[in-house]
C-alpha positions as CSV (number, residue, x, y, z in Angstrom):
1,X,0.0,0.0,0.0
2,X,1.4,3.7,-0.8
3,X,1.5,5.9,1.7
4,X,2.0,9.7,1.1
5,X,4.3,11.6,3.6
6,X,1.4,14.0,4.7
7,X,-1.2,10.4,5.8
8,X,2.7,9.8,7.3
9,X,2.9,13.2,9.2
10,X,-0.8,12.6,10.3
11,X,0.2,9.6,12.1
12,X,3.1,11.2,13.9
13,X,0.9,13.4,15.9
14,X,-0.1,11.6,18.6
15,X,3.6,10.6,19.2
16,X,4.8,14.2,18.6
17,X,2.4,15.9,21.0
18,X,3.0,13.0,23.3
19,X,7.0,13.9,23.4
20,X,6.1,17.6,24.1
21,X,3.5,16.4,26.7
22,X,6.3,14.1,28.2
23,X,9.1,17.1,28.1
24,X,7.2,19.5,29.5
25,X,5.5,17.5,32.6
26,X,9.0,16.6,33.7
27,X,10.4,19.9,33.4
28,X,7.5,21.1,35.4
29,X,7.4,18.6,37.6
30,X,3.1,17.7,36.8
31,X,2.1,14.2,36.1
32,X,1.6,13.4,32.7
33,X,-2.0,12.8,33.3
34,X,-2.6,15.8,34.6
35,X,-1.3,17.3,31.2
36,X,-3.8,15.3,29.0
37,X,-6.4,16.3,31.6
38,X,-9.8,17.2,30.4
39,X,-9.5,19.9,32.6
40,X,-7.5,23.2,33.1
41,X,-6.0,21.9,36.3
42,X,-3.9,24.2,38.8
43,X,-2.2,26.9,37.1
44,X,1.3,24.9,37.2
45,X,-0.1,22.3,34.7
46,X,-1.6,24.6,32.6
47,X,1.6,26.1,32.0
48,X,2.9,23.2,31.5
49,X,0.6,22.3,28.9
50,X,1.0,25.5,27.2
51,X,4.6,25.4,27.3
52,X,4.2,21.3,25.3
53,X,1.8,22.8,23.1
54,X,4.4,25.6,22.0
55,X,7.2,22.9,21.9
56,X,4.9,20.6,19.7
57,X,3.9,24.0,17.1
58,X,7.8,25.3,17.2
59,X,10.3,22.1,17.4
60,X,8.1,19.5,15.1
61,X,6.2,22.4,13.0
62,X,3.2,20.9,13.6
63,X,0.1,23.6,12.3
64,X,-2.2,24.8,15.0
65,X,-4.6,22.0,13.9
66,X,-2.3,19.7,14.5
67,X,-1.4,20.5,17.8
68,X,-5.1,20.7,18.4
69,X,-5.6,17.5,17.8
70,X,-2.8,15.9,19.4
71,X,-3.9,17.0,22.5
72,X,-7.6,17.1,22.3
73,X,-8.0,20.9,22.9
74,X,-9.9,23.5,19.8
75,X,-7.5,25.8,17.5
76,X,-8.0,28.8,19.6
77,X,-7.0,27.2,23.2
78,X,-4.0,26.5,21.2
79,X,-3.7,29.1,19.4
80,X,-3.9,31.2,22.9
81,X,-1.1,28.8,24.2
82,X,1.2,29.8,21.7
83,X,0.8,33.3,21.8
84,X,1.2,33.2,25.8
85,X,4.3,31.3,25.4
86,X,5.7,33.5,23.5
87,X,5.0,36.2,25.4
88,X,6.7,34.8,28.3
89,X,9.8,34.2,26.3
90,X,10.7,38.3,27.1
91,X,11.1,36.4,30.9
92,X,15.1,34.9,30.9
93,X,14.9,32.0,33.2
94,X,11.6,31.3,31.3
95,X,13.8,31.9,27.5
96,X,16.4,29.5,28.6
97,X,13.8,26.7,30.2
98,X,12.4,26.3,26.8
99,X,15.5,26.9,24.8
100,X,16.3,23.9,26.8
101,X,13.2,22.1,26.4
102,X,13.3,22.8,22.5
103,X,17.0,21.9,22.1
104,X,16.3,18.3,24.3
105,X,13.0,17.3,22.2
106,X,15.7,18.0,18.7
107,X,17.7,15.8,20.2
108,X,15.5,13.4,21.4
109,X,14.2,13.3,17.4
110,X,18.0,13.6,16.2
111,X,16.9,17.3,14.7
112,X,19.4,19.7,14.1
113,X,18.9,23.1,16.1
């Protein structure tokens, strides 16, 4: 059967998003399922989530859809994530945390920076 790299790419986001998720609840220091929580949760594992959403949308290009569907939450909620993250970047400690994060999920993946 012939697959075409973007039914490929489709498949990967599950495990993409799930990488971010996985970063970013260590880093944070939430449980995992706490991240893929229905819910907002406390405001650490928001962040958290926020932060894996970013790392999903910037380190594996994945469109705002995509990240929306990874982890089960509409365009705008992630498109809000992304925005907030950024935001937060003007923050050092926060800049070099996900400079960090970013540079560990390349690696992880075997990206260049």
């Amino acid at each position: 059967m012939d697959r075409s790299v973007s039914s490929f790419d489709g498949a990967l986001e599950p495990l993409r998003a799930g990488m971010a998720q996985i970063v970013a609840a260590h880093a944070y220091g939430v449980a995992l399922d706490e991240i893929r929580a229905r819910s907002r949760g406390e405001s650490r594992t928001a962040l958290a989530r926020q932060v894996a959403m970013y790392l999903a949308h910037v380190v594996f290009s994945m469109t705002i859809t995509e990240v929306a569907h990874g982890f089960g939450r509409c365009r705008a909620t992630v498109y809000h994530a992304i925005q907030h993250v950024e935001a937060l970047r003007d923050d050092p400690e926060l800049n070099r945390r996900l400079g960090w994060l970013e540079a560990t999920l390349r690696g992880a993946v075997g990206q260049q920076p």
